[in-house]
N, C-alpha and C positions, 0 to 999 in steps of 0.2 A: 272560076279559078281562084284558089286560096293564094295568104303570102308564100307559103313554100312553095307552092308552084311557079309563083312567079317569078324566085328569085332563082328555081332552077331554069326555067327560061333564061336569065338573064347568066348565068354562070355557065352555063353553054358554049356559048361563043366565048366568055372569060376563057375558058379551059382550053380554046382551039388558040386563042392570042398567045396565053404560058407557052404552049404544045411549039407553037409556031417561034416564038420570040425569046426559047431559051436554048434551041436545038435541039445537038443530040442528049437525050437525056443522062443525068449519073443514075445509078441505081437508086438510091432513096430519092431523086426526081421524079421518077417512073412509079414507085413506089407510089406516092405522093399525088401522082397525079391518077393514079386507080383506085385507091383512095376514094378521090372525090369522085370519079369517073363510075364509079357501084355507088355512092349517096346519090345523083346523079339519074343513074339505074334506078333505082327504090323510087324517088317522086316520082318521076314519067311512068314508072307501073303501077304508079295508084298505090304505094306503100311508105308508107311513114320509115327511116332509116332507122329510128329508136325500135323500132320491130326486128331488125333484125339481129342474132346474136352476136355479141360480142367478143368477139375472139380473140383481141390485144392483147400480146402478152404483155406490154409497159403499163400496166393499170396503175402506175403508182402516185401520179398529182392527182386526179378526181377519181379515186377506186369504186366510188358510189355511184357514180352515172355514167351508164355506157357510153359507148364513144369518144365518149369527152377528150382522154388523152390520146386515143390515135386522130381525132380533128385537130386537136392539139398541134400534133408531130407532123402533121399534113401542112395546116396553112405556116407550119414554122419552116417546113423544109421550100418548100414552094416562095418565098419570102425571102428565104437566105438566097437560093438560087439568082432572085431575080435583084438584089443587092436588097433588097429590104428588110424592115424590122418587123415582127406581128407579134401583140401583146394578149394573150387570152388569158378572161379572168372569169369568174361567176358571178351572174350579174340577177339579183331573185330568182327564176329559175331558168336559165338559160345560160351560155356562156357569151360572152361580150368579147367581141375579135373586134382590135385593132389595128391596124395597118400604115405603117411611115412608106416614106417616099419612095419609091423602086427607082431603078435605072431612067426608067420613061413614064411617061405620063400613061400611056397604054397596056405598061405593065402593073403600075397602082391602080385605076380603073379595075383589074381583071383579078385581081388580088383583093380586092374590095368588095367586090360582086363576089369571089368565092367565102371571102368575111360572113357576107350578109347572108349566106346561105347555110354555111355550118351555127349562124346564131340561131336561124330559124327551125333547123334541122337540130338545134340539140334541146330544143323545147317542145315536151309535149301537148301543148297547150295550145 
């Protein structure tokens, strides 16, 4: 099992805590959390998420690397939801998710785990 695999294992259940511990969804919640829920998809079938195409139409902070801004708008929406801040930036070739304190403790945890999965998941390396 590789790092990407393992931090989709671990964002797993992150995903089920958000799902569970913000309720009913808004639309860019839902949004947001399918998002992650297809990068998610792509590891557990044996595919790297940079493989697939990119179809955002907000390409406009990193136009050069796929994904980038719609993980962007995912761990930002999922973040705001859950009272927190998340800071992404480009870090050599990857992008660097940072995450402040949510509501609970269980909600930064899960927000953390989905951090370290979009970092892993935007390098292909």
């Amino acid at each position: 099992m590789n790092d990407l695999q393992r931090a989709a294992a671990r964002a797993r259940p992150a995903l089920a805590v958000l799902s569970a511990g913000l309720g009913e969804p808004s639309p860019d919640m839902a949004q947001a959390l399918a998002i992650i829920e297809q990068t998610l998809g792509d590891i557990e079938a044996g595919q790297h998420p940079l493989d697939r195409p990119d179809n955002w139409p907000q390409r406009d902070h990193w136009p050069d690397r796929p994904h980038w801004d719609r993980w962007r708008w995912a761990i930002k929406a999922l973040a705001d939801s859950c009272g927190a801040t998340a800071h992404c930036r480009p870090k050599y070739q990857y992008m660097r998710v940072d995450v402040r304190q949510a509501r609970s403790d269980a909600l930064t945890v899960a927000l953390d785990d989905i951090g370290c999965l979009i970092e892993l998941a935007s390098d292909r390396g």
